[in-house]
C-alpha positions, -999 to +999 in steps of 0.1 A: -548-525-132-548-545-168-521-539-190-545-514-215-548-492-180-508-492-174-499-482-208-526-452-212-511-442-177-475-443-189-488-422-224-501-391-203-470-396-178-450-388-211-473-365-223-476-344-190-434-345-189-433-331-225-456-305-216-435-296-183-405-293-207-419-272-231-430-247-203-399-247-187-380-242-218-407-213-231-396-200-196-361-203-200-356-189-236-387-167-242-372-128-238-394-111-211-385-073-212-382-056-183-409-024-177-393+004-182-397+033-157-389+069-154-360+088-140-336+063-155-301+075-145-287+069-184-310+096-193-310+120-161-296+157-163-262+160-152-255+170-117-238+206-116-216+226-093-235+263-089-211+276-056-193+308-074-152+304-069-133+323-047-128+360-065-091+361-079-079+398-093-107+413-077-128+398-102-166+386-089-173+370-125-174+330-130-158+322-160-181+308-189-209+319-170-210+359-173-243+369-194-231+392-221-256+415-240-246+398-279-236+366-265-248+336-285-273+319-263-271+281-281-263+255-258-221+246-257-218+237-220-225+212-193-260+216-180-272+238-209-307+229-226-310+225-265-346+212-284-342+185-309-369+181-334-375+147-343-373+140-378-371+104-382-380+084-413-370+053-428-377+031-458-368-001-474-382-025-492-365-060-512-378-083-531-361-116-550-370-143-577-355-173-584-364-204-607-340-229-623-351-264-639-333-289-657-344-324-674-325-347-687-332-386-706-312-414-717-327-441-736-309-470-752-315-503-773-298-539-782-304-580-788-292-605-770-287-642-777-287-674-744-283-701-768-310-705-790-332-678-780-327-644-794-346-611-786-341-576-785-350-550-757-356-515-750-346-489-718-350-456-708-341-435-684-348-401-671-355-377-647-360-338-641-363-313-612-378-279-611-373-254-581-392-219-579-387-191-550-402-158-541-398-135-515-405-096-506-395-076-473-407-038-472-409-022-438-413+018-431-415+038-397-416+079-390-416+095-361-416+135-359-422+153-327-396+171-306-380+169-274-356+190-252-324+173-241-294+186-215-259+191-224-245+163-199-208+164-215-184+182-235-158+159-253-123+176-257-129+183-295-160+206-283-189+177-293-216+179-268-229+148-251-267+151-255-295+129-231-327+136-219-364+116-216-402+125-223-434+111-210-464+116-214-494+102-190-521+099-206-556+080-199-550+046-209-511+045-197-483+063-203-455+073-235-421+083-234-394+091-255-356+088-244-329+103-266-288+100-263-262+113-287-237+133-301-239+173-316-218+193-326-220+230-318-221+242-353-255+223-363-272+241-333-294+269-350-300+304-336-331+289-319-312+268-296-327+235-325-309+208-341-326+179-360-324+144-353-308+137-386-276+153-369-275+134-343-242+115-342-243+078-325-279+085-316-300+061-295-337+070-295-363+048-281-398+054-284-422+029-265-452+029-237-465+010-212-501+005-194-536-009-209-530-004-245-493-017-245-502-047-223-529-059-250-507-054-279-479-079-270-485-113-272-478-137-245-453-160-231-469-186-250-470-172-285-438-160-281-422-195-274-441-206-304-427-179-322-391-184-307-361-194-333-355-223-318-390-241-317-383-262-349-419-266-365 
């Protein structure tokens, strides 16, 4: 093998290694998410206790649980079910200038004597710099629908701890909707309703997965190239 053959064979060497790098470290740092399946535990109904307790004072009733004829029927206790209409919709937009320049000179003249010579001489100097930016953000989403949650805890200040999940199979794959967060009682209307807007420390995801969702994400390689750390 000449000496041409041994240094082509040490380029792709090199080259082959870089490429083994960057695949490893697209491996390494690119965020895969995991699929996300149904029946998640974070978002399943609470498990409840329906065995009646043992009758004290003659009494066959379970407290909290007697059906009265003008009772207020809104959800206020563990396992209870309330409908929450999704009224979700956000806006923002920003947008920013800048420009700045500045120039600046200095010229100056003189003679000079070396003996019998004499002359006289000329300099200037100077120099400027300019520097324009622009830049605009503006992003929006909605999302209206509803979805009905279960009561899965009462806080000792009478807040209800709200979860619950929705999907959807449809032809092409499948759409859900997962919802967590706090109420309070009072923002419950007589319809057993409360809007997403009161929603304390809510946590709604809306997503799907299948054909459609698979062809809309880019892949592993896109998204290393699209990674914070690639530097070009």
């Amino acid at each position: 093998m000449n000496g041409w053959s041994r240094q082509r064979a040490g380029w792709v060497a090199k080259a082959i290694a870089l490429l083994s790098l960057m695949v490893l470290n697209g491996c390494s740092t690119t965020y895969i998410p995991e699929p996300v399946q149904p029946d998640a535990p974070e978002y399943a109904p609470p498990a409840l206790e329906f065995s009646l307790p043992t009758p004290a004072h003659g009494s066959l009733y379970r407290k909290g649980y007697n059906l009265a004829l003008y009772q207020d029927r809104r959800a206020y206790r563990v396992g209870d079910i309330l409908t929450v209409d999704l009224e979700e919709k956000t806006q923002a937009s920003k947008k920013a200038d800048t420009s700045t320049s500045k120039d600046s000179s200095l010229q100056g003249s003189g003679s000079y004597g070396f003996g019998s010579s004499t002359g006289s001489g000329q300099a200037q100097l100077g120099g400027g710099r300019d520097f324009s930016g622009n830049g605009s953000s503006s992003q929006q989403n909605q999302l209206t629908g509803a979805i009905t949650v279960t009561v899965s805890g009462v806080l000792p200040n009478g807040v209800l701890v709200i979860r619950g999940e929705k999907w959807l199979r449809l032809n092409q794959g499948d759409e859900y909707i997962r919802l967590v967060g706090l109420v309070r009682p009072e923002d419950v209307d007589q319809a057993n309703r409360i809007s997403s807007q009161r929603i304390a420390d809510a946590r709604i995801s809306y997503g799907g997965r299948g054909t459609l969702a698979d062809v809309n994400a880019p892949g592993w390689g896109m998204r290393f190239f699209n990674d914070p750390i690639f530097p070009f």
